[in-house]
C-alpha positions as CSV (number, residue, x, y, z in Angstrom):
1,X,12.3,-41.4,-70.5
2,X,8.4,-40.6,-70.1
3,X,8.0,-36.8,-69.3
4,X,11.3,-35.5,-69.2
5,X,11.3,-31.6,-68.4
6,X,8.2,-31.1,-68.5
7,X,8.3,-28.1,-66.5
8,X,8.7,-24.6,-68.0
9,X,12.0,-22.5,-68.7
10,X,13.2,-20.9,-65.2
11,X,13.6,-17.6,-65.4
12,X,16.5,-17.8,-62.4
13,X,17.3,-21.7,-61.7
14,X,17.8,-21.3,-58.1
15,X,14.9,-19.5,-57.7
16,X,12.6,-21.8,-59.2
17,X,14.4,-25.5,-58.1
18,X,15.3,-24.1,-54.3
19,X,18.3,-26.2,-54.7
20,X,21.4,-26.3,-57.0
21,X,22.2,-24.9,-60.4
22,X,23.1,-27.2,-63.0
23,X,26.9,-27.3,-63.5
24,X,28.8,-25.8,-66.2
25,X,29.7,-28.8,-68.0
26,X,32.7,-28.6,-71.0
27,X,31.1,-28.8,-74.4
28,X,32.9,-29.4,-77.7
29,X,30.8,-26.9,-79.2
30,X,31.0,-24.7,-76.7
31,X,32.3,-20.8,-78.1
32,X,33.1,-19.3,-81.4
33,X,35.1,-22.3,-82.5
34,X,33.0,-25.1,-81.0
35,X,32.2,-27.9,-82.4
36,X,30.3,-31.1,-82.4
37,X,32.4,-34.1,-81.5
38,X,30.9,-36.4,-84.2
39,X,31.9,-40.2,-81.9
40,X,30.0,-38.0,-79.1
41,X,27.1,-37.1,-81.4
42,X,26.8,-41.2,-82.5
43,X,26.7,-42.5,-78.6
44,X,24.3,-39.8,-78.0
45,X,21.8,-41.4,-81.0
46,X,22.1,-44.6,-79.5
47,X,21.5,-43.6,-75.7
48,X,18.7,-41.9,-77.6
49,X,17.2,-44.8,-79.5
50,X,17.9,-47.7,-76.5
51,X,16.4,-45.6,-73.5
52,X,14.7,-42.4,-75.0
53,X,12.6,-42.7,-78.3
54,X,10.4,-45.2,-76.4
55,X,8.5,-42.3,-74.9
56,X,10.1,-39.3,-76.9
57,X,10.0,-38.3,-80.6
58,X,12.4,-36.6,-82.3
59,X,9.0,-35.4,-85.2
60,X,11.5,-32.9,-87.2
61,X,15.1,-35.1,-87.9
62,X,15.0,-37.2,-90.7
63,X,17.1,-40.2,-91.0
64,X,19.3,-38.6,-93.8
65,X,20.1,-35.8,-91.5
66,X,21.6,-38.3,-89.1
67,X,24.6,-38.6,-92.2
68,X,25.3,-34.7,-93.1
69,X,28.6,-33.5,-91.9
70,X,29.2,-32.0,-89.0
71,X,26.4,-34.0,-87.4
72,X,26.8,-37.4,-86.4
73,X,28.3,-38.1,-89.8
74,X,26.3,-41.4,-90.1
75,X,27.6,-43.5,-93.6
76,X,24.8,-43.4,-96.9
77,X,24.8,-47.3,-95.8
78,X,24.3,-46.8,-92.1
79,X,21.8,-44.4,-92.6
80,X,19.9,-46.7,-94.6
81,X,20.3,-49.8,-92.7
82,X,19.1,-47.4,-89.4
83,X,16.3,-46.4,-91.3
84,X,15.1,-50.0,-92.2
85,X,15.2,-50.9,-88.6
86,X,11.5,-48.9,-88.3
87,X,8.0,-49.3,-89.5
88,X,6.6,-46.0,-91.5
89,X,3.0,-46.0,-92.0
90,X,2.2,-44.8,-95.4
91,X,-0.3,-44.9,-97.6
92,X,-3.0,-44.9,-98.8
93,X,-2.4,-47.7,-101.4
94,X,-4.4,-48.7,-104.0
95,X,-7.1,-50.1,-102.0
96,X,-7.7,-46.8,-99.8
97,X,-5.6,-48.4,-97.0
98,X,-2.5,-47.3,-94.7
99,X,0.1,-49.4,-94.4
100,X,3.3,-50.0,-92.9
101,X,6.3,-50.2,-95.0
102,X,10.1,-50.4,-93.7
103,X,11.6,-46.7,-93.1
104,X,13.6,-45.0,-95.7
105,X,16.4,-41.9,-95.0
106,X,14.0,-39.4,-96.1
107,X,11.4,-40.5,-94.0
108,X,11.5,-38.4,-90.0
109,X,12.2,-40.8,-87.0
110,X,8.3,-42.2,-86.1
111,X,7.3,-41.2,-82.7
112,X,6.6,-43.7,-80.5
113,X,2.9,-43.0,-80.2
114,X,0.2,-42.7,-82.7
115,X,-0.6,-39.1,-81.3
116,X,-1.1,-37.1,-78.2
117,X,-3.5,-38.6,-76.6
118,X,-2.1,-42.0,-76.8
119,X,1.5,-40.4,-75.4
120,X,-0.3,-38.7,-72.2
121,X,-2.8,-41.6,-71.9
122,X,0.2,-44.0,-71.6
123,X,2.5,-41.4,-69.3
124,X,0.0,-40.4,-66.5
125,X,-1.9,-38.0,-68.3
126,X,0.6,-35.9,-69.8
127,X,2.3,-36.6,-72.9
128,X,6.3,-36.2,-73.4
129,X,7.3,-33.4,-74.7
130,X,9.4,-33.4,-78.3
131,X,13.2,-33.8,-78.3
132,X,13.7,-32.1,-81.6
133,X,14.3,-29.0,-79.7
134,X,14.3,-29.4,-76.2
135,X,18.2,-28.4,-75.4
136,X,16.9,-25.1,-76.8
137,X,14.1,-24.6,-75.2
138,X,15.3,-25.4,-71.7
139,X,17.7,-22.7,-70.2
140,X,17.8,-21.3,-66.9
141,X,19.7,-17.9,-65.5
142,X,23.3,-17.9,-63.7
143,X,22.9,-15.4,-61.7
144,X,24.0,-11.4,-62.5
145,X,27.7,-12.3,-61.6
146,X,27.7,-15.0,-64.7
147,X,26.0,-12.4,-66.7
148,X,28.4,-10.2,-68.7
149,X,30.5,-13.4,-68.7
150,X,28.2,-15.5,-70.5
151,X,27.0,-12.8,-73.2
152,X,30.5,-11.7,-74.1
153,X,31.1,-11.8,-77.7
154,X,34.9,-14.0,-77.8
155,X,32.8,-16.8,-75.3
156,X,29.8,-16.7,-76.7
157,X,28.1,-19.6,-74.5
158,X,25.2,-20.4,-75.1
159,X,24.5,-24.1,-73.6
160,X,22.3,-23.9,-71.0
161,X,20.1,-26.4,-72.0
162,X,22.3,-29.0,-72.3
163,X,23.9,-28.2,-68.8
164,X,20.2,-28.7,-67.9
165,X,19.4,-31.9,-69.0
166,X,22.8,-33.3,-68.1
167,X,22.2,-32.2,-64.3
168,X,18.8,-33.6,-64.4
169,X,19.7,-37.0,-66.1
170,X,21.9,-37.1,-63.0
171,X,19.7,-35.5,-60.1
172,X,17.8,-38.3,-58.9
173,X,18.3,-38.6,-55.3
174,X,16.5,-39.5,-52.2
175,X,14.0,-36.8,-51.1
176,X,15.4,-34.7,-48.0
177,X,13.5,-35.3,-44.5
178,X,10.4,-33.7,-44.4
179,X,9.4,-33.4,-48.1
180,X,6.3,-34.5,-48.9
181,X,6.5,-37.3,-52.1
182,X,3.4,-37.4,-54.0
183,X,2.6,-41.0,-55.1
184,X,4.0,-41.4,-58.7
185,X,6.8,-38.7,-57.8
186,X,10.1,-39.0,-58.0
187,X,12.5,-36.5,-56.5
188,X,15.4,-34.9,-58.5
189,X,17.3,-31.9,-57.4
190,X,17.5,-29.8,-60.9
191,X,13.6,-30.4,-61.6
192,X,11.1,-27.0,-60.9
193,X,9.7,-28.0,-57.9
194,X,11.6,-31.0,-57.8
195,X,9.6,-33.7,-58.4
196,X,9.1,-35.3,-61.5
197,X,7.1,-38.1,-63.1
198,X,9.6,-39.6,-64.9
199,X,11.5,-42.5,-62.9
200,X,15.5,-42.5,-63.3
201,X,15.9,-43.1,-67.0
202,X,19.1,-44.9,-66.9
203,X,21.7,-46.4,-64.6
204,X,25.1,-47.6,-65.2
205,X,26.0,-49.8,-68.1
206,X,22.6,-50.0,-69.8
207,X,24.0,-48.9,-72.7
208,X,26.7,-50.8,-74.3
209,X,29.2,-48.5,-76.0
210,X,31.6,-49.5,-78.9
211,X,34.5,-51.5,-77.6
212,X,38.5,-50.7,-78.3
213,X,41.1,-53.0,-79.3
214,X,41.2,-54.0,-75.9
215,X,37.8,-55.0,-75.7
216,X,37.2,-52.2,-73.3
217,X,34.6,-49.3,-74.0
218,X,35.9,-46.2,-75.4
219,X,34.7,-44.4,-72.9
220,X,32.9,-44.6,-69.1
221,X,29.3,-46.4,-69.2
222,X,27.8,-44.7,-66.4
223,X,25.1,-42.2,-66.1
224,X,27.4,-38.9,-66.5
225,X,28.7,-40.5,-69.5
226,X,25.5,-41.3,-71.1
227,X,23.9,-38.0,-69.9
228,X,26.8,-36.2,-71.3
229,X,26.5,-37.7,-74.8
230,X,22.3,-37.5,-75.0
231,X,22.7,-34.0,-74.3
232,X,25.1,-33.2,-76.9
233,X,22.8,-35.1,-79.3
234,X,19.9,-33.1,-78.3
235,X,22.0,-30.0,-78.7
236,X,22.9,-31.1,-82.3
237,X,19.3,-31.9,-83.4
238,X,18.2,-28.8,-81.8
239,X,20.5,-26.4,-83.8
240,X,22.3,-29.0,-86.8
241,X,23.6,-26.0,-88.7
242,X,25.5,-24.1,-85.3
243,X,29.0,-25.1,-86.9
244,X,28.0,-23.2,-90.5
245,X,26.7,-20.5,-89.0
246,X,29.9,-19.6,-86.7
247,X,32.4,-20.4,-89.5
248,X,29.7,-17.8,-91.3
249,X,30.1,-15.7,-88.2
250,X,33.8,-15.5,-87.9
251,X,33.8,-14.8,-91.9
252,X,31.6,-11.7,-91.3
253,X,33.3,-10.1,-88.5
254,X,36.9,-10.6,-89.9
255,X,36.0,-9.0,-93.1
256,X,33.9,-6.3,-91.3
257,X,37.5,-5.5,-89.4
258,X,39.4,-5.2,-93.3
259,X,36.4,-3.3,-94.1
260,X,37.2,-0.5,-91.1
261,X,40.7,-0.7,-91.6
262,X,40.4,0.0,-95.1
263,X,37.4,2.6,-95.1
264,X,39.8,4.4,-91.8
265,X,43.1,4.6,-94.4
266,X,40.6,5.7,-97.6
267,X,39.3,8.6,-95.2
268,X,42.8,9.7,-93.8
269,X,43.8,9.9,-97.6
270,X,40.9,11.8,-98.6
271,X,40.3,14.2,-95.7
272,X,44.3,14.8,-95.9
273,X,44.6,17.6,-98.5
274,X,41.0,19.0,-96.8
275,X,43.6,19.4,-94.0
276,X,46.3,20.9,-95.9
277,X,44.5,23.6,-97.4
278,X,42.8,24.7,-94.0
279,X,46.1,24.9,-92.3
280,X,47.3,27.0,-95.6
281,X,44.5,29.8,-95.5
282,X,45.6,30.4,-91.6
283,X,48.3,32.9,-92.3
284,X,46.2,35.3,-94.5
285,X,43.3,34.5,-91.9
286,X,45.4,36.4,-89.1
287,X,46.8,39.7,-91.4
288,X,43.3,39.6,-92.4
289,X,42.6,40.4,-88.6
């Protein structure tokens, strides 16, 4: 997936593509009570590792975080078998030397390329940006009438990004008559300016997904599906403590509401005999006049 979203942040999406805005998608975590569906998070890691981590890193997950709760929810064993999978270099050893040892769950998920000059030298000149927090850093602007909707406080949405890279996982199409195709480009509809250097990532069954009694897959293996399940990882690695901090959310407003209730009643009592005697001086206050 060599230079995905490369481009900057829109400030309005249909003023910077000149074509669609991504569609609202349904998330899980979506709103106050959202929350990560962890089978969603999993297939999302492995669209990740099979088509992504070849050009992207992921430089601040580690392994372990791949097993907290609330996340993909990984087992201590899993985790440790997925880590194994990759070559660390450490070092140095006794000798002075750097060497390459088997990963371990504290260890982060090695990037692909030794640095940043090796990543652009091997992607056209321009090196791929991070996933750690790309769904975060790539949002875009409904429009005014989406506005007030989006910011209210009970819907709380707050997903743009992944609305973003699931449109443009799925914007590839053929370049409309006239437009001029640089050579290397590739046309996709959600992509500022439209054309990116990135070829289509991934088609239709490329990645296997777990299999049901049945021996059919759990869910769809087609691009949506994939793109849908990549983004929700993303969204997870970019933010893997959204759940605790809502629950922390909802904790804070509901005992700010027994707080108001309770300082309201404490004033009405206190302020009630203030009241009493004020309405008790009136009678002398009018013989006085």
């Amino acid at each position: 997936m060599a230079a995905l979203l490369l481009g900057g942040a829109p400030a309005s999406a249909e003023d910077a593509h000149g074509g669609p805005i991504p569609e609202r998608v349904k998330w899980s975590f979506a709103g106050v009570f959202g929350r990560f569906d962890t089978a969603q998070l999993q297939r999302g890691f492995q669209v990740y590792k099979e088509v992504c981590s070849s050009c992207h890193s992921m430089k601040l997950v580690s392994f372990r975080n791949l097993g907290q709760e609330g996340g993909p929810n990984f087992s201590a064993p899993q985790v440790k078998a997925l880590a194994a999978t990759y070559q660390v270099k450490d070092g140095p050893n006794d000798a002075g030397d750097m060497f390459e040892r088997p990963g371990r769950p504290a260890d982060t998920i090695p990037p692909p390329f030794p640095n940043d000059q090796a990543a652009a030298a091997a992607n056209g000149g321009k090196a791929p940006p991070d996933f750690s927090v790309i769904a975060k850093a790539r949002t875009f602007s409904r429009g005014n009438l989406t506005f007030l909707y989006d910011w209210l406080p009970i819907v709380g949405y707050s997903e743009q990004g992944p609305d973003y890279i699931h449109a443009l996982l799925k914007g590839y199409t053929e370049p409309p008559k006239g437009f001029e195709m640089p050579e290397g480009g590739h046309y996709n509809a959600y992509f500022p300016g439209h054309i990116i250097a990135m070829p289509p990532p991934i088609s239709d069954g490329q990645v296997t997904y777990a299999k049901n009694d049945k021996g059919e897959p759990v869910v769809p293996e087609t691009i949506d599906q994939y793109s849908k399940d990549v983004s929700a990882f993303l969204m997870w690695a970019a933010e893997p403590h959204m759940m605790d901090r809502k629950a922390l959310g909802f904790r804070v407003i509901l005992f700010l509401i027994v707080l108001s209730g309770l300082l309201y009643y404490v004033k009405k009592k206190i302020w009630s005999d203030v009241g009493g005697e004020v309405h008790g001086l009136q009678p002398e206050l009018h013989k006085t006049y």
